[in-house]
N, C-alpha and C positions, 0 to 999 in steps of 0.2 A: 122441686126445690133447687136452689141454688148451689153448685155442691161447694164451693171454695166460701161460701159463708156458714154451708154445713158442716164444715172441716174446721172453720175457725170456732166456732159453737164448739165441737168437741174439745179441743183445744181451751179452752176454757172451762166448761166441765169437768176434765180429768184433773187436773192444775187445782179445781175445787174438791173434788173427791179425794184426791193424795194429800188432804191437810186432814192428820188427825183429828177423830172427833169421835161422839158417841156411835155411830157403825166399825168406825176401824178397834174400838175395845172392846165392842160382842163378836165381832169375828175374830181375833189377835184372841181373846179368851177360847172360844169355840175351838183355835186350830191348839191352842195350847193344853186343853184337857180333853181331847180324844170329842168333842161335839161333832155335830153333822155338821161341817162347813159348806156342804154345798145344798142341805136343808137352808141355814141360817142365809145365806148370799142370795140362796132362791124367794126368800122370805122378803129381804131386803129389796129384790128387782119386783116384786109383787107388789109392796107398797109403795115402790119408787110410781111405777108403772100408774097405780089407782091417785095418786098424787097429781101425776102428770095429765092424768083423765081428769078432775077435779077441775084442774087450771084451766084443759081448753074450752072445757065446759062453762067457765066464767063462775063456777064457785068458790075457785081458790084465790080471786079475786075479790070476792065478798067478805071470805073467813078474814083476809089479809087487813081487809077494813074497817072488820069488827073488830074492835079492841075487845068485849068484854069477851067472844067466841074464842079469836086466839088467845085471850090470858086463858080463858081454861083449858084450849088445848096446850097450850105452854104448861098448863100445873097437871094434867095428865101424863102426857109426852114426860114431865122431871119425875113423877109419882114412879113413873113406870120404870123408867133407870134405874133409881135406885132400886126398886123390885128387885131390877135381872142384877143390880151390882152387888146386893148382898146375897141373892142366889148363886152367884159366881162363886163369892165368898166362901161361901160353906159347902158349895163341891169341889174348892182349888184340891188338888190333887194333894194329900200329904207325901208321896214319894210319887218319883218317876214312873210314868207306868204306859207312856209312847212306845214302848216296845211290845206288849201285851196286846191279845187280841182284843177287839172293840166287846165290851158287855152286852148281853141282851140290852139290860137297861140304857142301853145308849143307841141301841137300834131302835128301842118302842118310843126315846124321846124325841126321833127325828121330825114328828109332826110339832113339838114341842118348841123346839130349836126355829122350824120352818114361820109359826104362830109368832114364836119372839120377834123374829126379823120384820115380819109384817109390823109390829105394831112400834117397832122399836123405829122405823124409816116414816109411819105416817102418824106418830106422833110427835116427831120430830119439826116442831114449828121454823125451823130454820130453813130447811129442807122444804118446806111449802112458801116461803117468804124470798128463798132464792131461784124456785121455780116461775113466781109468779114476777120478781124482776127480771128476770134473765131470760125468760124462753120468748115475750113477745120482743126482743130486742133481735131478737135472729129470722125472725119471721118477715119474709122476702113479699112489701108489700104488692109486687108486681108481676107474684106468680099466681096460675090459674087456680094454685090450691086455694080453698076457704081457710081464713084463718085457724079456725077451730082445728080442721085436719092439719097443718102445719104446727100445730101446736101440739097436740097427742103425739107426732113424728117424735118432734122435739125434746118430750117426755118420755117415750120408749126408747130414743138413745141414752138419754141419760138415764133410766133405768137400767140399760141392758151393760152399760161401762160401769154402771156400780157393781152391777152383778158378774160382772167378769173380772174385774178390778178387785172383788171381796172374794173371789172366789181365790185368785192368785195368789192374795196376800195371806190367808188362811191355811193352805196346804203350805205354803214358803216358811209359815209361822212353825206350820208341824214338822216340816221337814230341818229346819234349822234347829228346832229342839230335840231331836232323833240325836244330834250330835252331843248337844250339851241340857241333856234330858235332867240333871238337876234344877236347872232353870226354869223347869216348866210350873213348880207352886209359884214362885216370883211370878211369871209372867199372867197366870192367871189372877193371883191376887193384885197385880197391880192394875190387869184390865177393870176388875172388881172394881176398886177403889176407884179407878179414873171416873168409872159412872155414875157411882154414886155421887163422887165430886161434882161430875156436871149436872146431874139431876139436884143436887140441890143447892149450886146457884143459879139454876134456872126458877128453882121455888123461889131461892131469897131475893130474886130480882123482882118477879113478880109481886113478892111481899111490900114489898119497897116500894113497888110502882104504885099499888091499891092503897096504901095504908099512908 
């Protein structure tokens, strides 16, 4: 592959990845009350990754054109936000407690945490809508690769910089609250709330759209 059109593709993925959205508030949550952030980030590159396979497959081109398939993965994808937003909710930490050892129970939910990120990245309709514009535009029609395989490439980096990207921003999130460890119920409940927020103008859009 090309590498200086490979270089600019990252460059535009990362530039997409650093805009707030529903991954950066289950990881900012995750590093803020003591979760697996590197379960959660590993969850998130798993679904990025199965996304990316989807696309060069030519199925996430089909979902993309199915309107009535992506509305309900759009009313899934928002269903499930709020899920993990009011699950946030009601484990936000009532005191500080970044300084304390990690709980069993938060060792046995790392499969938990690992599950959420999965499902929380591939039913993320947005995230398959900018995979399937985005990745054939970088695709160098004049190299030996087959499309498809330049396409999966294309999809495992951008998996692999979310997964590095969430993982950084998750420990950075725990380690700045080490310092100003009252701010960790705030921060939790507001990753809370930001999800549910987007999970349910994702519903109301939808609603809107169908009705």
């Amino acid at each position: 592959m090309n590498p200086t059109l490979l270089l600019a593709y990252w460059a535009v993925i990362f530039t997409l990845i650093a805009i707030p959205g529903p991954d950066w508030a289950f990881i900012v949550a995750l590093g803020s009350r003591r979760g697996n952030v590197l379960a959660g980030a590993g969850g998130l590159f798993v679904g990025y990754s199965a996304v990316g396979a989807l696309v060069a497959v030519g199925v996430g081109a089909l979902v993309a054109r199915s309107e009535p398939l992506l509305a309900l993965l759009t009313g899934a994808g928002a269903v499930f936000l709020v899920y993990i937003g009011i699950g946030i909710l009601r484990g936000a930490p009532s005191s500080p407690s970044l300084e304390r050892p990690e709980e069993p129970r938060r060792r046995e939910s790392r499969h938990g945490d690992l599950v959420s990120g999965v499902a929380v990245s591939m039913l993320n309709p947005k995230g398959l809508l900018i995979m399937v514009a985005l990745l054939p535009q970088f695709a160098d029609t004049t190299a030996d690769w087959p499309l498809p395989a330049q396409l999966a490439v294309l999809g495992l980096v951008f998996a692999a910089t979310c997964g590095a990207f969430y993982i950084v921003l998750g420990f950075a999130t725990r380690a700045v609250l080490r310092r100003w460890g009252a701010a960790s119920k705030w921060i939790s409940a507001l990753s809370g709330i930001t999800l549910i927020v987007l999970g349910g103008a994702l519903l109301a859009e939808q609603v809107i759209r169908w009705t």
